[in-house]
C-alpha positions in Angstrom: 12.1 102.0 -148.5 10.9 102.2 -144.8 12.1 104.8 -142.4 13.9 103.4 -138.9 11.9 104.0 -136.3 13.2 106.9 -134.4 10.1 108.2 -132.4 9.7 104.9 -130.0 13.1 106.8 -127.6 11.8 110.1 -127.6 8.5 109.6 -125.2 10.5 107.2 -123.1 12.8 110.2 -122.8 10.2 112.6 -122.3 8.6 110.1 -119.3 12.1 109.8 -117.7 12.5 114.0 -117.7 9.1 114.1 -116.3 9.4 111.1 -113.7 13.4 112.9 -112.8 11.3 116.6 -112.6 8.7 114.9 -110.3 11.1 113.3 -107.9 13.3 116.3 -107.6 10.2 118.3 -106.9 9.3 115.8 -104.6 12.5 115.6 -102.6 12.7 119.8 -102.2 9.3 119.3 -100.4 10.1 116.5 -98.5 13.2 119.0 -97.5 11.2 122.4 -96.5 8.4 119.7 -94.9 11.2 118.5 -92.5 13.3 121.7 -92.1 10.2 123.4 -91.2 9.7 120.4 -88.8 13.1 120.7 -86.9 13.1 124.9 -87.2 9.6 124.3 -84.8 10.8 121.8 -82.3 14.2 123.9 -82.0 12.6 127.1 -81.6 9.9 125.1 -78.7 13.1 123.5 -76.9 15.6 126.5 -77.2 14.0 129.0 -76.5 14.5 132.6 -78.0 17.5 132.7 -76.4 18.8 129.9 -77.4 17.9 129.9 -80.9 19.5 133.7 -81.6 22.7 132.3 -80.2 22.8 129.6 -82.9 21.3 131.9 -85.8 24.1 134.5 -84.6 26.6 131.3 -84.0 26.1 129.8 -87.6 25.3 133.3 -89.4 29.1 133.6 -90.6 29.7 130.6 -92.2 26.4 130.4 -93.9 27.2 133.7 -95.5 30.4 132.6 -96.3 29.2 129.3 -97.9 26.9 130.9 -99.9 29.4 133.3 -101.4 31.7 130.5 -101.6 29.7 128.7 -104.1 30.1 131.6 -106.6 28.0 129.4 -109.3 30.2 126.6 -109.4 27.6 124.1 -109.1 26.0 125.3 -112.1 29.2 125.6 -114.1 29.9 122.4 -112.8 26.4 120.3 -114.0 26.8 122.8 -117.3 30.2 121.8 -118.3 29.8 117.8 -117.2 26.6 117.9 -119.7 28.2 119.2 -122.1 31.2 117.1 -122.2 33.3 119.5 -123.4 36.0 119.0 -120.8 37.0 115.1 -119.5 35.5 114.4 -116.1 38.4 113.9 -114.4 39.6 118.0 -115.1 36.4 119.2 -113.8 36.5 117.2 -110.7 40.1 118.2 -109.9 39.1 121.6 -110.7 36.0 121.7 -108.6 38.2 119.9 -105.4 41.1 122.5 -106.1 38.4 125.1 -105.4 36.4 123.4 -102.4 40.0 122.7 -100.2 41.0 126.6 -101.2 37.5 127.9 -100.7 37.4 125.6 -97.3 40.6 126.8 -95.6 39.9 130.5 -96.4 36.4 130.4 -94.8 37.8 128.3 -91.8 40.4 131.7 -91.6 38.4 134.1 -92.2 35.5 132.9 -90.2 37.7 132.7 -87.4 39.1 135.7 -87.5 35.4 137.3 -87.2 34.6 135.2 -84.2 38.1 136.1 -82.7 37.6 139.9 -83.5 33.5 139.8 -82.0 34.4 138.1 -78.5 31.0 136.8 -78.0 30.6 136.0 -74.9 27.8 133.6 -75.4 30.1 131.3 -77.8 32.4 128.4 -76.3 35.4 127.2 -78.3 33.8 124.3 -79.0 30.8 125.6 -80.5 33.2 127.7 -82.6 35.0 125.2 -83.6 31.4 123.2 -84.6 30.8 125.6 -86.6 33.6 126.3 -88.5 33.5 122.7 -89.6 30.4 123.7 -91.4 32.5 125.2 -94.3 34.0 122.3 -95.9 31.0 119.9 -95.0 28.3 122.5 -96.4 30.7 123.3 -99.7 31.5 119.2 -99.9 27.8 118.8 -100.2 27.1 122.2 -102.9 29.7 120.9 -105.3 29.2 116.8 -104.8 25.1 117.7 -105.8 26.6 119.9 -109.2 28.9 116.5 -109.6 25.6 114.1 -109.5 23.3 116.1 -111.6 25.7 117.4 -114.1 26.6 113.2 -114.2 22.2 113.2 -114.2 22.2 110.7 -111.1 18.9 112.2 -110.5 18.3 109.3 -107.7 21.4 109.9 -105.9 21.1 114.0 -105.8 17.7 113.2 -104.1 19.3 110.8 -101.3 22.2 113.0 -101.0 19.5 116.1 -100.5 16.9 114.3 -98.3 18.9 112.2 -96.5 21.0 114.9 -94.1 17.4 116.7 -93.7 15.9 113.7 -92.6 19.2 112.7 -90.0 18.8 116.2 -88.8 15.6 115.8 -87.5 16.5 113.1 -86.0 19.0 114.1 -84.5 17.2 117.3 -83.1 14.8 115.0 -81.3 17.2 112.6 -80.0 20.0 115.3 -78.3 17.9 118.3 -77.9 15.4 116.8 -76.7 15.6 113.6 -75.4 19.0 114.0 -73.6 18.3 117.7 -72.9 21.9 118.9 -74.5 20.2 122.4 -75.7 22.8 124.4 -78.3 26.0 121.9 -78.2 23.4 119.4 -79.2 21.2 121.2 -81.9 24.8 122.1 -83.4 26.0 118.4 -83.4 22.4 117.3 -85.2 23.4 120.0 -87.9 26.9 119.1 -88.2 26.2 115.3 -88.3 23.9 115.9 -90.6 25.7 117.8 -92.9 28.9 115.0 -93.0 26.7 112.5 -94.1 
């Protein structure tokens, strides 16, 4: 009696982890090649001055994003490989925590910019970069979604895209319309909501 032949899947699973590996490699170059990019043309257009008040401006929410995501993108890709739990709980749980973790860093952020009084931030750049928290947490947890789901191709738009937009961006307000800090903040936010 024959045996069925059961090696023919594993190598084309092996090629299509390596080709995934590759082009997720691929895509966090492309990302620190054109971050790197924008950082240089910003720092040649704003200045020192201007580019402390947007690295003091954003500071806050970056922190506050970065605690925010408290592993959940990771428990999120770990629990959707798993398949332990239906989809549809671990999305509702993961949106439960991105509108609570949202509105508490939109408080709390604003309560730090209310209590520092910086004279070098406008309302509207406040407000620019309090909008940051849900877009920045919208894209952490949609990327845990789509690789925990192993839409490998859709995690590398989703990653290279914004970076891509930004610089973009960058070029076109900061430095073609001359807009300085409103307009490097716009590139980021824009950016960030696609």
């Amino acid at each position: 009696m024959s045996k069925p032949h059961q090696s023919t899947n594993k190598p084309e699973k092996r090629r299509s982890f390596v080709k995934e590996a590759l082009s997720v490699m691929g895509s966090k170059l492309f990302i620190i090649a054109t971050g790197f990019v924008t950082s240089i043309i910003l720092s040649r257009l704003l200045g020192p001055d201007g580019k402390g008040i947007i690295t003091s401006l954003l500071i806050f929410p970056t922190l506050f994003v970065s605690l925010a995501e408290m592993g959940i993108r990771q428990a999120t890709i770990h629990h959707l490989g798993k398949q332990k739990y239906s989809e549809n709980n671990i999305i509702s749980v993961v949106l439960s925590l991105l509108l609570f973790s949202s509105f508490f860093g939109v408080i709390f952020c604003g309560v730090i910019y209310r209590f520092l009084n910086n004279q070098n931030f406008t309302i509207l750049m406040i407000l620019l970069a309090l909008l940051f928290i849900p877009l920045n947490l919208i894209s952490s947890y949609s990327r845990g979604i789509l690789l925990g789901k192993e839409k490998i191709n859709l995690f590398n738009r989703i990653s290279c895209v914004p970076v891509f937009i930004r610089l973009f961006l960058v070029i076109l307000l900061v430095w073609l319309a001359n807009t300085h800090i409103i307009g490097a903040i716009f590139a980021n936010l824009i950016a960030a909501s696609v």
